[in-house]
C-alpha positions as CSV (number, residue, x, y, z in Angstrom):
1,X,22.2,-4.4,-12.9
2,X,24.8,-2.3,-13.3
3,X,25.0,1.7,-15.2
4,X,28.3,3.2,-16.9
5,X,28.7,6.1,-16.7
6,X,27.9,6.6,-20.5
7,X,24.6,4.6,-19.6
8,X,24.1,7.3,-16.9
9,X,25.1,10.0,-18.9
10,X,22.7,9.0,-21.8
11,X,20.0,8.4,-19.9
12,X,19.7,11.3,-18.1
13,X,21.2,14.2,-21.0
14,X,23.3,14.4,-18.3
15,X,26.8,16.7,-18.3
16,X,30.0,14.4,-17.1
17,X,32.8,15.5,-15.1
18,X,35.0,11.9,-15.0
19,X,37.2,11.2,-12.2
20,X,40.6,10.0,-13.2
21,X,40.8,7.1,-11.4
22,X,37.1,5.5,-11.9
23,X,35.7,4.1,-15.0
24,X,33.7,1.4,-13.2
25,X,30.1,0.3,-13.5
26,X,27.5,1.8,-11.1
27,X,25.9,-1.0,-9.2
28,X,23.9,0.7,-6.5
29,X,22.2,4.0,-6.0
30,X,21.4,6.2,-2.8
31,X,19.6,9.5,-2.2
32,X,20.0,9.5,1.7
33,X,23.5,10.0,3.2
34,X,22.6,7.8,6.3
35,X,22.7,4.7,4.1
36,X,25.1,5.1,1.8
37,X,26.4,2.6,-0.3
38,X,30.5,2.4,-1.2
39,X,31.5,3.3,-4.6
40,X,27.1,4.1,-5.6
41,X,25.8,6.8,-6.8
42,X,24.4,9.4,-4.7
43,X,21.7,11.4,-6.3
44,X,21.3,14.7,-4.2
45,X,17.2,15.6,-4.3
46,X,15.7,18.8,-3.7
47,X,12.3,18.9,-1.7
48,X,10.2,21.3,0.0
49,X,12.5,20.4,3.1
50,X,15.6,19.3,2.4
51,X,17.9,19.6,-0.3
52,X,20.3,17.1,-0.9
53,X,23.3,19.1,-2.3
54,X,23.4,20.6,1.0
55,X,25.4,16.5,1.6
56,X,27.1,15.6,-1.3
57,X,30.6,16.4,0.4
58,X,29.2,13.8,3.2
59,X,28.1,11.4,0.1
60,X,31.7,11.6,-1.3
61,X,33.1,11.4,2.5
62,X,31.3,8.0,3.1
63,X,32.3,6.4,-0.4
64,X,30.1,7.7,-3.1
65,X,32.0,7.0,-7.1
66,X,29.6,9.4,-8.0
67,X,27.3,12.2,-7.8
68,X,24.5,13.8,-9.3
69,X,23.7,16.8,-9.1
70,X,21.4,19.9,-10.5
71,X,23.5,22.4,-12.8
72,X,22.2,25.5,-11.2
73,X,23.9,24.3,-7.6
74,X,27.6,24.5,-9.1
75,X,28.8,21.5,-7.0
76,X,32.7,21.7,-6.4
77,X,34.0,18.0,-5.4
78,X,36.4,16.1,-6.3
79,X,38.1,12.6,-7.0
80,X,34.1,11.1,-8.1
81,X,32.5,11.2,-11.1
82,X,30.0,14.2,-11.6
83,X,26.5,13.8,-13.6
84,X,25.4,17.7,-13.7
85,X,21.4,17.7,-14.9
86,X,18.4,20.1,-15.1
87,X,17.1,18.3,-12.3
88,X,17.7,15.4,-10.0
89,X,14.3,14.3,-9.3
90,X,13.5,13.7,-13.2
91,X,16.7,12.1,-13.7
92,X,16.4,9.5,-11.3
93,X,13.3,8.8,-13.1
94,X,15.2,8.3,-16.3
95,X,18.0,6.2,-14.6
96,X,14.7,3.7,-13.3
97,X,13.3,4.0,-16.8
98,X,16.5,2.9,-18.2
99,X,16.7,-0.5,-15.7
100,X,13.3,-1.4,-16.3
101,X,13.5,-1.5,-19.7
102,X,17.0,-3.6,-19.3
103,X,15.1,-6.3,-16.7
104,X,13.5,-9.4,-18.4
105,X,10.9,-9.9,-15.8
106,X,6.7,-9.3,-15.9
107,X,6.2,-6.1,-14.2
108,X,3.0,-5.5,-12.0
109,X,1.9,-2.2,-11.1
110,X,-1.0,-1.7,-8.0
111,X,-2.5,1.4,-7.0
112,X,-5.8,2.3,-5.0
113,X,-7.5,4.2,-2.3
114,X,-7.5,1.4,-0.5
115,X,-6.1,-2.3,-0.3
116,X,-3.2,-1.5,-2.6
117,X,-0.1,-2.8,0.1
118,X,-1.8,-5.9,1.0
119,X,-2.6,-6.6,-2.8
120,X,1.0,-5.8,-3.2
121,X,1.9,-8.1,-0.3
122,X,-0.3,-11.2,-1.6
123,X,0.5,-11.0,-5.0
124,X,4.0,-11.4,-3.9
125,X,3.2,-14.3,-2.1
126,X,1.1,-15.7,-4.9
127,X,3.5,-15.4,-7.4
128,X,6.3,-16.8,-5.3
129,X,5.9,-20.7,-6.6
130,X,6.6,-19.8,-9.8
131,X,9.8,-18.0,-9.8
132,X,11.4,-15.2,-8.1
133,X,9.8,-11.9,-6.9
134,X,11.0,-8.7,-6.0
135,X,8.8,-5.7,-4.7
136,X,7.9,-2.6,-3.4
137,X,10.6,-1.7,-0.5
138,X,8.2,-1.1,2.2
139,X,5.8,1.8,1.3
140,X,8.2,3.2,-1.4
141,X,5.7,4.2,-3.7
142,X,6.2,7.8,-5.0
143,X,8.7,9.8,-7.6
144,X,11.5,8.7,-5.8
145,X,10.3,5.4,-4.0
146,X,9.1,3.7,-7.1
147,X,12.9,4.2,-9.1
148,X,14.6,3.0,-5.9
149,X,12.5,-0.3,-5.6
150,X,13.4,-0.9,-9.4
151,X,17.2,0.0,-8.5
152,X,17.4,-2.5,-5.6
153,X,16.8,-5.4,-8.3
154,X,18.9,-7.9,-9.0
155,X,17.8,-8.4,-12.8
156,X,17.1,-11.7,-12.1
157,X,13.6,-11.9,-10.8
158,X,10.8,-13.6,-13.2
159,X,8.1,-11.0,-11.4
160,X,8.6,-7.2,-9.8
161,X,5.3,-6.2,-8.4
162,X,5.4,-2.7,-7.8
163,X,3.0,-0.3,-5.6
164,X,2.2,3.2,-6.9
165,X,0.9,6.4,-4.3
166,X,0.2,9.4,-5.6
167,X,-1.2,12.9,-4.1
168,X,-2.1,14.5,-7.4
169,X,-3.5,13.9,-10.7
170,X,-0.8,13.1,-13.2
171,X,1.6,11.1,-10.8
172,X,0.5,7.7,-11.3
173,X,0.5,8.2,-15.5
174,X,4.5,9.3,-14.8
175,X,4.9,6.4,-12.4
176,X,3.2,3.4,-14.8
177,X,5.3,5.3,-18.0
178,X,8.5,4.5,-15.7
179,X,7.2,0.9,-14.6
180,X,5.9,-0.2,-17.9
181,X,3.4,-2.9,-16.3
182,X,2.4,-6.1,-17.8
183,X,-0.3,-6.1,-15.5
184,X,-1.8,-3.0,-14.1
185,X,-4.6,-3.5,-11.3
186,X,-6.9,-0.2,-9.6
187,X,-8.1,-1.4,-6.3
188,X,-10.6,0.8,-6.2
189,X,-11.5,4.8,-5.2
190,X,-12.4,6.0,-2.1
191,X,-12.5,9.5,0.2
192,X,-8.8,9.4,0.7
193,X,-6.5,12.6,-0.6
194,X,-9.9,14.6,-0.8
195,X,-7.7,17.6,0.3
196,X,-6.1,16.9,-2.8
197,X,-9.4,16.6,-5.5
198,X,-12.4,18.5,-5.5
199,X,-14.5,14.4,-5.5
200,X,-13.9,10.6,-5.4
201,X,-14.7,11.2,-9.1
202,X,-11.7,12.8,-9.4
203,X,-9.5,10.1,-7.7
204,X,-10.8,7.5,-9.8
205,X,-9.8,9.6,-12.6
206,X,-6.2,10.2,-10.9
207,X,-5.8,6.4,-10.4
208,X,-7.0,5.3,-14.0
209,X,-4.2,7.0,-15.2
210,X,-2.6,3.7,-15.1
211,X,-4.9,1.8,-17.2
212,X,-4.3,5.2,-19.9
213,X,-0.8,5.1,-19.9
214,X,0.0,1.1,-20.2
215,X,1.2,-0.2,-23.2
216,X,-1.6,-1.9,-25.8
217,X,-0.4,-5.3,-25.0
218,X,-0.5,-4.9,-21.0
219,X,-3.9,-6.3,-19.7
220,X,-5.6,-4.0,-16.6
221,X,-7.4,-5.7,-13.4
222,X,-10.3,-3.8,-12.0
223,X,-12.4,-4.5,-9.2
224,X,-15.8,-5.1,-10.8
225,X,-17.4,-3.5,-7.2
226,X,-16.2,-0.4,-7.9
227,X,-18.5,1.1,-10.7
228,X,-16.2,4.1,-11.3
229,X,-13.4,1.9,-11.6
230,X,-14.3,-0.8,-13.6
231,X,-16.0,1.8,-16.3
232,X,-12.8,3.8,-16.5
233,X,-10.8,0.7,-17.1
234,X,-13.5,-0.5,-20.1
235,X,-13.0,3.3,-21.4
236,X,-9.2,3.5,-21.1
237,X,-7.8,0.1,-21.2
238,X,-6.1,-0.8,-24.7
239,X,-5.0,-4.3,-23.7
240,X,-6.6,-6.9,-22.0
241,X,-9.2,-6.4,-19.2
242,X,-9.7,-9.1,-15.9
243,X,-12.3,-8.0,-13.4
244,X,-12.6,-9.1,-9.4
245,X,-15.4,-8.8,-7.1
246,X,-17.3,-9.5,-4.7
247,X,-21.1,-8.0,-5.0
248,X,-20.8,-7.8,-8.6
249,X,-20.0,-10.8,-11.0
250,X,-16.6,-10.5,-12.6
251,X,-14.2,-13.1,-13.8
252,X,-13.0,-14.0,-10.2
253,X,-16.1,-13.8,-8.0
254,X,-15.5,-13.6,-4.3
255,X,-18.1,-16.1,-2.4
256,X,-19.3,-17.2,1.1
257,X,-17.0,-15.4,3.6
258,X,-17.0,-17.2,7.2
259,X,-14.7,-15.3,10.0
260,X,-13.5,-16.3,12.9
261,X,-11.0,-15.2,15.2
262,X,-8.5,-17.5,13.6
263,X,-9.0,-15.9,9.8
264,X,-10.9,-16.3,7.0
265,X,-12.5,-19.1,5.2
266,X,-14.0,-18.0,1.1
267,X,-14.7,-19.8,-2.0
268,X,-13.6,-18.0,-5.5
269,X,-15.7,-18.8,-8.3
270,X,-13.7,-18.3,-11.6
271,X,-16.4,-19.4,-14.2
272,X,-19.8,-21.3,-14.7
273,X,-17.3,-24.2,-14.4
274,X,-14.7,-23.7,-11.9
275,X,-14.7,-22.9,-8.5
276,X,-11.9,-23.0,-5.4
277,X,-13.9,-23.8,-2.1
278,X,-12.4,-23.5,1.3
279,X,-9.8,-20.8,0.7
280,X,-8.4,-19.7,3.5
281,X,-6.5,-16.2,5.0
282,X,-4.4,-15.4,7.9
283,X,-6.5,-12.5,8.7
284,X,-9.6,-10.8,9.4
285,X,-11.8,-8.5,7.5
286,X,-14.4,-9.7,4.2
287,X,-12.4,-6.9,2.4
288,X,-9.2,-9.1,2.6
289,X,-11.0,-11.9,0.6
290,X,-11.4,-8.9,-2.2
291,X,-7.7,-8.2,-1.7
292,X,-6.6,-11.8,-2.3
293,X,-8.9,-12.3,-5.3
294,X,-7.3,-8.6,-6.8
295,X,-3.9,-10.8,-6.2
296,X,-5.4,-14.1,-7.7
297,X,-7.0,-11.6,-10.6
298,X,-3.4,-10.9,-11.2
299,X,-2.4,-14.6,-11.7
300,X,-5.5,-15.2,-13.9
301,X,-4.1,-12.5,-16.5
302,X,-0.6,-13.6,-16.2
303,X,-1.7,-16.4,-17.7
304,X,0.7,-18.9,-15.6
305,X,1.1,-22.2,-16.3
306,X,-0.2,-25.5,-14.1
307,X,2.5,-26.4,-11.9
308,X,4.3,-29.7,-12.2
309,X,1.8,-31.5,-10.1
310,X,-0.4,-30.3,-12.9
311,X,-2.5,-28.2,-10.3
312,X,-4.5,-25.2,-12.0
313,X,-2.2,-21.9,-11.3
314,X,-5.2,-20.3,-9.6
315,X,-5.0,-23.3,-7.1
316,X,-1.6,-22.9,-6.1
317,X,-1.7,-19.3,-6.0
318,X,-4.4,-19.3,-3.2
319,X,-2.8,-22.2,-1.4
320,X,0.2,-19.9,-1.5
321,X,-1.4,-17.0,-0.2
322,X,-3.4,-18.9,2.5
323,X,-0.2,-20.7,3.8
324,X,2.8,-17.6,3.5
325,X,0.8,-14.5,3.8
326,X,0.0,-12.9,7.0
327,X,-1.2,-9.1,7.8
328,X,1.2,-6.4,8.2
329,X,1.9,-5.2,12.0
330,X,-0.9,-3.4,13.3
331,X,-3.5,-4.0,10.5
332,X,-6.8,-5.9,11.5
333,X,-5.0,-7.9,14.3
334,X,-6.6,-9.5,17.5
335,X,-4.3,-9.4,20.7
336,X,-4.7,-10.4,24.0
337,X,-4.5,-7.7,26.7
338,X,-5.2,-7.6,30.3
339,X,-8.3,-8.7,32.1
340,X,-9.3,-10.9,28.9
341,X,-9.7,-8.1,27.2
342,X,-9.0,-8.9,23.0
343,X,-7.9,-5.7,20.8
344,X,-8.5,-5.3,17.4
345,X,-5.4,-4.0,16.6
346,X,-6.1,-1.8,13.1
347,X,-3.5,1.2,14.4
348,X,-1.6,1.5,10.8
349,X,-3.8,4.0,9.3
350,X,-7.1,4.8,8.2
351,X,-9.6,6.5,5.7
352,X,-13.5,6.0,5.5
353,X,-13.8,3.0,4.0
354,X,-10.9,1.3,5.2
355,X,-12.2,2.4,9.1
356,X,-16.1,0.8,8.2
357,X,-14.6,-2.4,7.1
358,X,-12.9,-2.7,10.4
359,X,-16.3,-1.8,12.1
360,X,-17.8,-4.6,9.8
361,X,-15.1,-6.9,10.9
362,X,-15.2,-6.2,14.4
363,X,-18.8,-7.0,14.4
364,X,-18.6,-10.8,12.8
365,X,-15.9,-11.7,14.7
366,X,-17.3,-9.9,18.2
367,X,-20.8,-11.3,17.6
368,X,-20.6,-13.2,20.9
369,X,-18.8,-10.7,22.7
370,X,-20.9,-9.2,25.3
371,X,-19.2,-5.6,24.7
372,X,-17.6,-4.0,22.2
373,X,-15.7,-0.5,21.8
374,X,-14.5,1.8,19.3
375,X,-11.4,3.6,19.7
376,X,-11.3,6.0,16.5
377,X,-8.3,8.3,15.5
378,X,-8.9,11.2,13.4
379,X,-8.5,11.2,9.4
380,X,-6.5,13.1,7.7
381,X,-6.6,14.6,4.3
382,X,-10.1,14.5,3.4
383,X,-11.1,18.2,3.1
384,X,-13.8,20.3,3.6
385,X,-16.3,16.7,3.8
386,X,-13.8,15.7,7.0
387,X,-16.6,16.8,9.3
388,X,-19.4,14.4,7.9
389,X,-17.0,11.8,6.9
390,X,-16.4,11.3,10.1
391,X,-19.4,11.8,12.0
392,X,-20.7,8.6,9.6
393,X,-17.9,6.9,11.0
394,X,-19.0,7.6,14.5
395,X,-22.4,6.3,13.8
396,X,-21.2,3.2,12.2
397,X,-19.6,2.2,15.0
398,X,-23.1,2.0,17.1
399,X,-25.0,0.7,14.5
400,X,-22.6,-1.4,11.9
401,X,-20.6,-2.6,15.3
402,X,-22.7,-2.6,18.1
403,X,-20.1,-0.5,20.0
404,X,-21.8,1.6,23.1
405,X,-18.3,2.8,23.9
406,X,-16.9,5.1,21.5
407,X,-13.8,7.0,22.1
408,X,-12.3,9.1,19.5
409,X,-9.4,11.3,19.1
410,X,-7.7,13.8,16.6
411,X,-8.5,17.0,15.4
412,X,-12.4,15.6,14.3
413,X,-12.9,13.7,17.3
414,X,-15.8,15.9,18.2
415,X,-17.4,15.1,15.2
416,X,-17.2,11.6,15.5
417,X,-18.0,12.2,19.3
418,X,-21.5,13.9,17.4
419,X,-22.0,10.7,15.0
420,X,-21.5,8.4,17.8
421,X,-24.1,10.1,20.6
422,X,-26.8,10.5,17.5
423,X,-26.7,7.2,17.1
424,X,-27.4,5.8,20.7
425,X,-23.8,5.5,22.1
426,X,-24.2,5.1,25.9
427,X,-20.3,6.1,26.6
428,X,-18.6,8.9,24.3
429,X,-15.4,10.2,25.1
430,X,-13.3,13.2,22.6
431,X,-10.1,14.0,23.2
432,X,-6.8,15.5,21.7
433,X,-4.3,12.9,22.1
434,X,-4.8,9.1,22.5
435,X,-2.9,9.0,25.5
436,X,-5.8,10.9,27.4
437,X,-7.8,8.0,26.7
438,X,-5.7,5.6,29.0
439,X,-7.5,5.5,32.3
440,X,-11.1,4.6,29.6
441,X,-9.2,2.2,27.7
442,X,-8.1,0.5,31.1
443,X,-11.5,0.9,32.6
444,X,-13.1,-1.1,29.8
445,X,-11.0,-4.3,30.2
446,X,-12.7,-7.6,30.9
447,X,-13.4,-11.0,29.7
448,X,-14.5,-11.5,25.8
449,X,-14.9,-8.1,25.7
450,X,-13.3,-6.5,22.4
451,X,-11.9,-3.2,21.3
452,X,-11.1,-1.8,17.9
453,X,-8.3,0.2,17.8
454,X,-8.3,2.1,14.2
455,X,-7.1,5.7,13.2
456,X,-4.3,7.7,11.0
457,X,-1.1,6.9,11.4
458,X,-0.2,10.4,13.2
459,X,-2.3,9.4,15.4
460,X,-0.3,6.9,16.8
461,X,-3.0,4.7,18.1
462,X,-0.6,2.3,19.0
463,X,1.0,4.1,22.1
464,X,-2.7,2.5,23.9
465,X,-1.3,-1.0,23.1
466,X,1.2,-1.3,26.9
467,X,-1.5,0.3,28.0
468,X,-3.4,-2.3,27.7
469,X,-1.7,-5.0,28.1
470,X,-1.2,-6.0,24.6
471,X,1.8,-7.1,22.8
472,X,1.7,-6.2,18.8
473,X,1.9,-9.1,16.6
474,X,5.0,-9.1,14.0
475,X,2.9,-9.6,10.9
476,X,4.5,-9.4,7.3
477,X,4.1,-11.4,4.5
């Protein structure tokens, strides 16, 4: 989709220094100096670490047409075109603004305390029989992430399904303005970022920002178990409204999840009349039947037609994401590992909720086992409620799990350490760093015996993996 530089200019209010010798389109876009792109545009960002004007001699150096750049940094380079603006990180806002509104596809826009990637990741999948999809580039989902997801388009997609993170109220209203959804979805809100809001109140109101700022014609998702969700989106929601759930009735009711080792098996009722039975998922985890009715939800509103077989569009959806999607690497994941040992491999990061529906998965699919054990990474971001948050979580793995062994790590590991013994763990170990936990981890090994591996990503639960014996599965949808 390619920019002029009068495109660029207008976009952005931005001040133009040509180049003699180029007066050609912009067809690509970088911010980092390690990937450029020949003959893009390199936009040099300022952040509380880095600022990028420090490399826009490297930029031109590796075959940057053009640079932008703040007015205040009096950039001196030549033989590239030069966009001076009042600042870099708003303009590249302006430039994804400006592609958006060029792109004839249906835009969907998911954000969430929890769930949001893997609702991401299936609706891609489900939406993949009817045309062509672009989305998120890997967890791009901020200020800067969101625009280059929209920039790495090829303008001929029929569906961009886009993720949106944010850390602070206000962020995900700039980020839907920018994206400009068809169909906006709120997975739900959680205690995540509660170093960042004084209450989960206050990240539900953070993440409704996207049902505020849509357009009246757009028409929101909300999961109808989440009360504070689904009340926002009936306050603030001017277009259309499609609900998913699983406790509560909504249009899309999850039903009658059975879990094995092997995946999922669920039924979806869509009305008094209709009903998909046998549905099936690559995965583990009852909250992953929520994430694929959020994805199906997403379909529903669309409004898609019946394929050519003249199967119903919800049909073919969930065939789709029962057949093509599988969980990302290290989420939810049993591998083998020495002695007969299986791991629950759930290393990719981890809030509250996220860390008791692995504990509820761990104890369906472990019913049998005749031991089980919890290997628990600290949390980050969640406050002054960190302590009790994850003391809860320590108890739930004794009495939601079943797990005598509980072994936790991080800067709260003593508190989950404290949840854990109060509940009536026989084995409790707290430690710094994860790798302290290898001669335990070993030491637990044997047959159909299972271990849960689960914990922020600095934690880098993962490192136990060799230790155990236990390759990683690929994953990826």
């Amino acid at each position: 989709m390619p920019l002029t530089t009068p495109d660029i200019a207008a976009a952005t209010k931005a001040t133009v220094r040509p180049a003699a010798d180029r007066d050609a389109p912009f067809t690509e876009l970088f911010t980092d100096t390690r990937t450029p792109a020949d003959g893009g545009l390199f936009v040099a960002l300022v952040g509380d670490t880095f600022d990028g004007h420090a490399f826009v001699t490297t930029a031109v150096g590796a075959g940057a047409g053009g640079v932008m750049v703040n007015r205040s940094a009096q950039v001196d380079v030549e033989g590239v075109v030069v966009f001076e603006v009042d600042d870099t990180g708003d303009a590249l806002m302006d430039l994804a603004r400006l592609v958006r509104r060029r792109h004839p596809g249906r835009f969907i826009a998911i954000t969430g305390s929890v769930g949001k990637t893997t609702v991401k990741d299936m609706t891609a999948v489900a939406l993949a029989p009817f045309g062509k999809v672009g989305s998120t580039i890997g967890n791009f989902n901020n200020r800067v992430g969101v625009p280059l997801s929209i920039f790495a388009l090829a303008g001929d997609e029929r569906f961009v399904v886009l993720e949106l993170g944010m850390n602070a109220p206000g962020e995900i209203h700039e980020l839907t303005e920018v994206v400009d959804p068809d169909v906006g979805v709120v997975t739900g809100a959680v205690e995540a970022h509660l170093e960042f809001f004084d209450s989960v109140d206050g990240i539900a109101d953070a993440k409704s920002e996207l049902f505020q700022a849509m357009r009246p014609g757009a028409t929101a998702v909300a999961n109808a178990d989440d009360l504070r969700i689904v009340k926002r989106a009936m306050r603030l929601a001017q277009g259309g409204l499609r609900t998913y759930g699983m406790k509560n009735q909504a249009d899309l009711t999850v039903q009658t999840v059975r879990q094995s080792p092997a995946g999922l098996a669920y039924d979806l009722e869509v009305d008094a009349d209709t009903a998909l039975e046998g549905l099936r998922l690559k995965g583990l985890g009852e909250h992953n039947a929520l994430n694929a009715a959020a994805a199906l939800a997403i379909v529903f509103a669309l409004e898609l037609p019946d394929t050519a077989e003249e199967v119903p569009a919800l049909a073919t959806a969930a065939i789709a994401i029962g057949r093509d999607w599988r969980p990302a690497k290290h989420r939810l994941q049993p591998v083998l590992g020495d002695h007969g040992l299986i791991v629950l491999d759930d290393c990719y990061n981890a809030n509250p909720a996220s860390t008791k529906a692995a504990l509820r998965a761990l104890a369906e699919v472990a019913r049998d086992a005749p031991a089980r054990c919890a290997v628990l990474g600290s949390m980050l971001e969640l406050g002054p409620t960190a302590p009790q948050l994850h003391a809860e979580v320590g108890a739930a793995a004794v009495s939601w799990a079943g797990c005598l062994h509980v072994y936790a790590t991080g800067p709260h590991a003593r508190h989950v350490a404290r949840g854990a013994h109060e509940a009536g763990a026989r084995r409790v170990l707290a430690v710094d760093d994860a790798m302290e936990l290898s001669e335990a981890v070993r030491d637990f090994a044997a047959p159909r015996r299972w271990m849960l591996l689960k914990g922020s990503r600095s934690q880098r639960l993962e490192r136990l993996l060799p230790v155990l014996g236990a390759t990683p599965q690929q994953g990826g949808s």
